[in-house]
C-alpha positions in Angstrom: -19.4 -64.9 102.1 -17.3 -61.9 103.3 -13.3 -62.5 101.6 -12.3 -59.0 102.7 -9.6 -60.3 105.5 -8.5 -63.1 103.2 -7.8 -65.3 105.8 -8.1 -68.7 104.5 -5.7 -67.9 101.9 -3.6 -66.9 104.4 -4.2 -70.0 106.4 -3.8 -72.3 103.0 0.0 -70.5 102.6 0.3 -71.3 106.0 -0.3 -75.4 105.8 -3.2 -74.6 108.4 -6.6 -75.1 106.5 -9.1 -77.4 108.4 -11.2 -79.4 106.0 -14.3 -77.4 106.8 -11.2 -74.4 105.7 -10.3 -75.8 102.4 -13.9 -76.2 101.5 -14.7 -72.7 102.0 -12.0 -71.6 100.0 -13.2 -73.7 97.3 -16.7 -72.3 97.9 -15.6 -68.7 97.6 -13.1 -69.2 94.6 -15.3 -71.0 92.5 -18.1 -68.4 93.1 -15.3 -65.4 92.4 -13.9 -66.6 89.7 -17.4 -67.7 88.0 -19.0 -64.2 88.7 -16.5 -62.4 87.2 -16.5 -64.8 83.8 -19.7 -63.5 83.8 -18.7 -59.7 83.6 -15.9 -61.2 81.5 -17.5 -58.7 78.4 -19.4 -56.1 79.9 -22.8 -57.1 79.1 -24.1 -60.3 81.4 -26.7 -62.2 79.5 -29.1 -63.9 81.7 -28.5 -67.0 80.2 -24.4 -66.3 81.5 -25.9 -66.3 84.9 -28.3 -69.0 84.4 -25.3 -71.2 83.3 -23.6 -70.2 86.5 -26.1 -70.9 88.9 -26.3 -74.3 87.7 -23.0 -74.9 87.9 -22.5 -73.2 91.8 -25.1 -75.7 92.4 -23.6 -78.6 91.2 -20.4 -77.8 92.6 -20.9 -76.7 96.2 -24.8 -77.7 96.5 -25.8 -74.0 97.3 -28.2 -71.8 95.6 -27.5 -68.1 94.9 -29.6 -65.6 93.2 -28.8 -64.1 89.7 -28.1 -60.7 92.1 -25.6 -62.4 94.1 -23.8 -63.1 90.7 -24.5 -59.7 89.1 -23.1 -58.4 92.3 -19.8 -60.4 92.7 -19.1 -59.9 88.9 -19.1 -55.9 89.5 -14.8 -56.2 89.4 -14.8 -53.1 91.3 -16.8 -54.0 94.0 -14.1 -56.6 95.1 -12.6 -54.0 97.4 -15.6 -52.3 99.3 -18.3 -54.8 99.2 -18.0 -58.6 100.8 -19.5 -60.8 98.7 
């Protein structure tokens, strides 16, 4: 999931999201936003991560690896790494 051109959030301000669109952004929001509650206080437990697995996986029916979260909770990665 790469977010560094930002273009469906472009496209939502737009009007222009596709269906297949507007569930990506979901995809990638929920992901952002639940990787960095992780980091939330500077010390992820692996339970935190556990947690959020489970929910990605309910939410958007993909698996990603505790690494994938520890990754995308690294705040200042946002700029220099896709995610």
């Amino acid at each position: 999931m790469a977010i560094v051109n930002f273009g469906l959030i472009k496209s939502m301000f737009g009007g222009k999201l596709s269906d297949a669109d507007l569930q990506e952004l979901y995809a990638e929001t929920a992901f952002m936003v639940l990787s960095g509650a992780a980091r939330a206080d500077l010390h992820i437990e692996s339970i935190e991560v556990e947690k959020i697995r489970g929910i990605l996986s309910r939410l958007l029916g993909q698996e990603f690896s505790s690494e994938e979260i520890k990754l995308a909770g690294e705040t200042e990665l946002y700029d220099t790494a896709p995610i």
